[in-house]
Every structure is written in structure tokens, then in C-alpha cells.
C-alpha positions as CSV (number, residue, x, y, z in Angstrom):
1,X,33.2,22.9,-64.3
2,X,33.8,25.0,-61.4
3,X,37.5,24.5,-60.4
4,X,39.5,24.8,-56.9
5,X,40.7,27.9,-57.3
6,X,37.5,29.4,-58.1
7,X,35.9,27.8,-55.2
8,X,39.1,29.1,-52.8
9,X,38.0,32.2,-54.0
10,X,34.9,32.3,-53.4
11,X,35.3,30.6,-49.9
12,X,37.6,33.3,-48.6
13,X,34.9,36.1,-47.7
14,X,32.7,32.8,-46.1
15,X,30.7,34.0,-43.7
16,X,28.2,31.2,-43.5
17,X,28.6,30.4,-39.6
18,X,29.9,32.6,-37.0
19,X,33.3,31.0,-37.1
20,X,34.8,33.3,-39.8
21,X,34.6,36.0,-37.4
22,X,37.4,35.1,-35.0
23,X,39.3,32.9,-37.3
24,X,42.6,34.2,-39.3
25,X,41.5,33.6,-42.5
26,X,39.9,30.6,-44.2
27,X,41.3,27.2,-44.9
28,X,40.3,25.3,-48.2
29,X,41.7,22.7,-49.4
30,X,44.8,22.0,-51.7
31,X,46.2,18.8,-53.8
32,X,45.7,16.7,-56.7
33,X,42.2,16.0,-58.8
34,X,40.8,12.1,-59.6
35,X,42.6,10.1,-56.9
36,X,42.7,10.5,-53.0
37,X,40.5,13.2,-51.2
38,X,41.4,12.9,-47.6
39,X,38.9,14.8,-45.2
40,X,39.9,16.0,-41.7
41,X,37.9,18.2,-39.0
42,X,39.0,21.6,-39.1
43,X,42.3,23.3,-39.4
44,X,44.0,24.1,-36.4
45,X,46.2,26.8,-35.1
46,X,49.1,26.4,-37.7
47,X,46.6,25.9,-40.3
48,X,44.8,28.5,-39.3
49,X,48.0,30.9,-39.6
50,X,49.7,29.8,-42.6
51,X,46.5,29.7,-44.6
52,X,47.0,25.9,-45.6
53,X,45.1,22.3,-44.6
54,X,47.2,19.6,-42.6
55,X,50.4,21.2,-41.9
56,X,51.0,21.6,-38.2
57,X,51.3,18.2,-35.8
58,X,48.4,16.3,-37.4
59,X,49.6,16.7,-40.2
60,X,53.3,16.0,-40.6
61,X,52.0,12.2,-38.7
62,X,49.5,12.1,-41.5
63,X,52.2,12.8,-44.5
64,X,54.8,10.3,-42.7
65,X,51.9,7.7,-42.8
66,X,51.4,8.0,-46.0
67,X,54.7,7.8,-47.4
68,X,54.7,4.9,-45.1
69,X,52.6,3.5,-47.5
70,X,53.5,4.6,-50.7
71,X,51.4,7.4,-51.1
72,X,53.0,10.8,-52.2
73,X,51.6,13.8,-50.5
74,X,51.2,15.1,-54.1
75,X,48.7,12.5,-55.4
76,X,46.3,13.6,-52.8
77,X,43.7,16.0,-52.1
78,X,43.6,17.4,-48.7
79,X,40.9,19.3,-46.9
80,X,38.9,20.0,-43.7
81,X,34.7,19.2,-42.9
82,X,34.7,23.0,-41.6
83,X,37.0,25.8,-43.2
84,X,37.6,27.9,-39.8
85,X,39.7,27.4,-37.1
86,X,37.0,27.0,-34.0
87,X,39.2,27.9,-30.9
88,X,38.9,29.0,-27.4
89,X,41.0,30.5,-25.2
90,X,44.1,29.3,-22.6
91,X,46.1,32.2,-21.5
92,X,48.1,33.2,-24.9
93,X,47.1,29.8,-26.5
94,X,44.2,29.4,-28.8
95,X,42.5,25.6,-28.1
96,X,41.1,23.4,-30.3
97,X,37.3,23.8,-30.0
98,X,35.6,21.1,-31.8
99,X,32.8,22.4,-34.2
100,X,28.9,21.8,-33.7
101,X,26.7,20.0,-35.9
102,X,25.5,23.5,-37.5
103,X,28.4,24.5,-38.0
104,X,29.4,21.5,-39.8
105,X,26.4,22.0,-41.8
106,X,27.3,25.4,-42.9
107,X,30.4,24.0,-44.4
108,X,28.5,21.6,-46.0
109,X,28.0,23.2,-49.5
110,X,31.8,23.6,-49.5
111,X,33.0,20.0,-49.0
112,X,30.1,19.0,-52.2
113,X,31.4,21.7,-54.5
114,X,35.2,20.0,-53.2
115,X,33.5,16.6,-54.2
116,X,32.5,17.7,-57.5
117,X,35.5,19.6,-58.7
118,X,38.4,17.1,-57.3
119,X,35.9,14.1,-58.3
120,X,38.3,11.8,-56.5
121,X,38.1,7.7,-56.6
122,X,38.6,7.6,-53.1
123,X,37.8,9.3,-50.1
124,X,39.3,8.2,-46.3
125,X,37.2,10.1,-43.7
126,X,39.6,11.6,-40.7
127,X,37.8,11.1,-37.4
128,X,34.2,11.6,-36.5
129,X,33.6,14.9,-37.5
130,X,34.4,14.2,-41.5
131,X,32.6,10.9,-40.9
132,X,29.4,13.3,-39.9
133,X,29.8,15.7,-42.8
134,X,29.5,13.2,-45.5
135,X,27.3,10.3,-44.1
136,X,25.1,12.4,-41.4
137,X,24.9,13.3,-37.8
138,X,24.8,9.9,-36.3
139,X,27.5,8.6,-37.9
140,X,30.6,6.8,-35.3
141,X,34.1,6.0,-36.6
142,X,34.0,2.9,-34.9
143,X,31.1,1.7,-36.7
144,X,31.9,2.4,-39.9
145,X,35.9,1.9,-39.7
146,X,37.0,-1.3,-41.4
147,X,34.0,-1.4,-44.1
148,X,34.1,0.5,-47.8
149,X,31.1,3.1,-48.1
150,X,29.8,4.7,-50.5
151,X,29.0,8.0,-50.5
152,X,25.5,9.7,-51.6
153,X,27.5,11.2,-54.6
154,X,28.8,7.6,-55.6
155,X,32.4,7.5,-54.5
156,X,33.8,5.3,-52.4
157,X,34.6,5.9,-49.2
158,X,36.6,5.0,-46.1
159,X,36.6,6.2,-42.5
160,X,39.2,6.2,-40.0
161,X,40.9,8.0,-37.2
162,X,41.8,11.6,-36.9
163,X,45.6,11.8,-36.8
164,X,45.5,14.2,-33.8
165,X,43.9,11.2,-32.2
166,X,46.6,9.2,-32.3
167,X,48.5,12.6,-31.2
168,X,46.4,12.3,-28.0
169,X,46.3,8.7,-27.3
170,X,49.4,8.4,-24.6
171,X,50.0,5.1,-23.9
172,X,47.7,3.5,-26.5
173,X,49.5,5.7,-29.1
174,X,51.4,3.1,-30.9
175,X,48.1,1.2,-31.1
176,X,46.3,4.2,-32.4
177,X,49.5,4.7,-35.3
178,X,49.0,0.9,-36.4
179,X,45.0,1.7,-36.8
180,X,45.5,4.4,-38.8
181,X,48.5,2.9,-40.5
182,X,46.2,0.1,-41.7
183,X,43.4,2.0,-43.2
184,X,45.7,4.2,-44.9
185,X,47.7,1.1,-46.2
186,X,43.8,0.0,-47.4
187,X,43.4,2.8,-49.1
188,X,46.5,2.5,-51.1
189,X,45.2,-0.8,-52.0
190,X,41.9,-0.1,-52.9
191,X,43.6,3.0,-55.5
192,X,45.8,0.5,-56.7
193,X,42.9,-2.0,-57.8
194,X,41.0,0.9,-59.2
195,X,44.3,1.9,-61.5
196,X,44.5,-1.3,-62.6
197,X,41.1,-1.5,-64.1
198,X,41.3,1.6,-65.3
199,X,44.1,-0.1,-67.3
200,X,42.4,-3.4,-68.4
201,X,39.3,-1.3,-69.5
202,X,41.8,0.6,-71.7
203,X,43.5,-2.0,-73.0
204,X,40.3,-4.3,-73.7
């Protein structure tokens, strides 16, 4: 079986969509096999730097949530729908650009060789553009959040909020932390069941 630092490897001279060219390097993901896969949009402009997924703003409210929960960054897998940071300019900033469908597309093989090697029990969906990648183009966090999917690869699968959209939310922030709060506080439930039989079918 192919493993994840092969695949890193290999995904570091990607040149699949045009997004390679203005990016710093490229960001794979990074965490533990057979439990939680956690898939975001992109990496941003730390990530994009420090050559790592989910470490700048969206990310340190993501790892606080889920030690909220009782889920250690180090029992999960972390990784992005698109492996390039899409930006635009803003005097000496580099903006968030959000990626298009194709571009999404061209990632695609990526997250499906991730799927395969990391063959998680669970995987949470972060905000529309993960939500897209896995279940298709039409696909809306608000009508799939709240409801356990399953994915064409047969895992299960939940989807949720981006953390940088609770980042955004202003005053409905707080509102936006509970949502996300929940789902992740599902997930931990849903990982627990799934230990558990793991256990009875082991004992039995």
C-alpha cells in the first residue's frame, strides 16, 4: 500500500492545475492513520509558508475545539480539498482566493490516494469546498450538516463548517463556535461507538 510519505513526495512537484505556479510550495496532509480524517479547503498563507495543513488562525480554533472535545490533535488526520495556496493580491498581503470547481477537481486524485492510505473511520468535511470534493459539485453544508453520509469509498462521513467561518462570522461568531462545537463533539461520539465495537467484535 502506497503510504503518506510516498504520496507527499510525489505531490510536491504537482503541477496538475495552475495553482502550483504562484504558490510556496505544496501542502499535504499530516496526522494519524484509521481514525479521524478531517478535510478543510486549502491552506492559507501560514500554511502555505511553513509547508504544513491547519496551522495559522483556522487552525489553532480548530485544535482548541477539539481538545474541547476530547480529541487529541495526534489521533487525527489533517488535510486540505486543494494542496496550493490560491491567493490574490492586497498591497503586501496575499488574500484568500477561494479555488474553482477545476481546480478542485485537479486535486481530486490526491484526497482518494489520502482516503486510501489513511483509510480513516471517520471523516468531518470543513466547509463547502471539502463538502464538494467528496460528494460532488452541488453539494451545500447546510444540507448535508446534521446527517451521517457515506462516502462513495464507504466511510462515513460528516460535514460541517469551515473554522475560518466562524473566524468571519462577527457578531454571530459565538453561534457559529457552538455549530461547529457540536459536530465536532458528534464526531467524537460517533469514534467512540465505532471503538467500542471494534472491542465487542474482539472479545466475542
Amino acid at each position: 500500500m502506497t503510504t503518506i510519505a510516498a504520496l507527499r513526495r510525489e505531490a510536491a512537484t504537482c503541477t496538475g492545475c495552475r495553482l502550483y505556479a504562484r504558490a510556496t510550495q505544496t501542502v499535504f496532509g499530516e496526522g494519524r492513520r484509521r481514525g479521524l480524517m478531517l478535510v478543510g479547503e486549502q491552506p492559507g498563507d501560514v500554511e502555505d509558508r511553513a509547508g504544513r495543513p491547519f496551522v495559522g488562525p483556522a487552525g489553532t480554533l480548530l485544535r482548541e475545539l477539539l481538545a474541547e472535545v476530547g480529541i487529541s490533535t495526534g489521533d487525527a488526520y489533517v488535510t486540505n480539498a486543494v494542496k496550493h495556496f490560491k491567493w490574490r493580491p492586497s498591497g503586501t498581503r496575499r488574500i484568500h482566493d477561494k479555488p474553482s470547481w477545476s481546480e478542485v477537481q485537479a486535486c481530486g486524485h490526491w484526497l482518494d490516494l489520502e482516503l486510501a492510505a489513511v483509510r480513516p473511520e471517520l471523516v468531518v468535511c470543513l466547509g463547502a469546498t471539502a463538502a464538494q470534493a467528496l460528494f460532488g459539485r452541488s453539494a451545500r453544508v447546510g444540507a448535508l450538516r446534521g446527517t451521517l453520509h457515506e462516502l462513495p469509498q464507504g466511510v462515513a462521513a460528516l460535514v460541517t463548517i469551515h473554522p475560518s467561518a466562524v473566524l468571519r462570522a462577527g457578531a454571530a461568531r459565538k453561534e457559529r463556535r457552538a455549530e461547529l462545537h457540536s459536530d465536532l463533539a458528534r464526531a467524537r461520539k460517533l469514534l467512540d461507538a465505532r471503538k467500542r465495537q471494534i472491542v465487542k467484535a474482539t472479545k466475542s
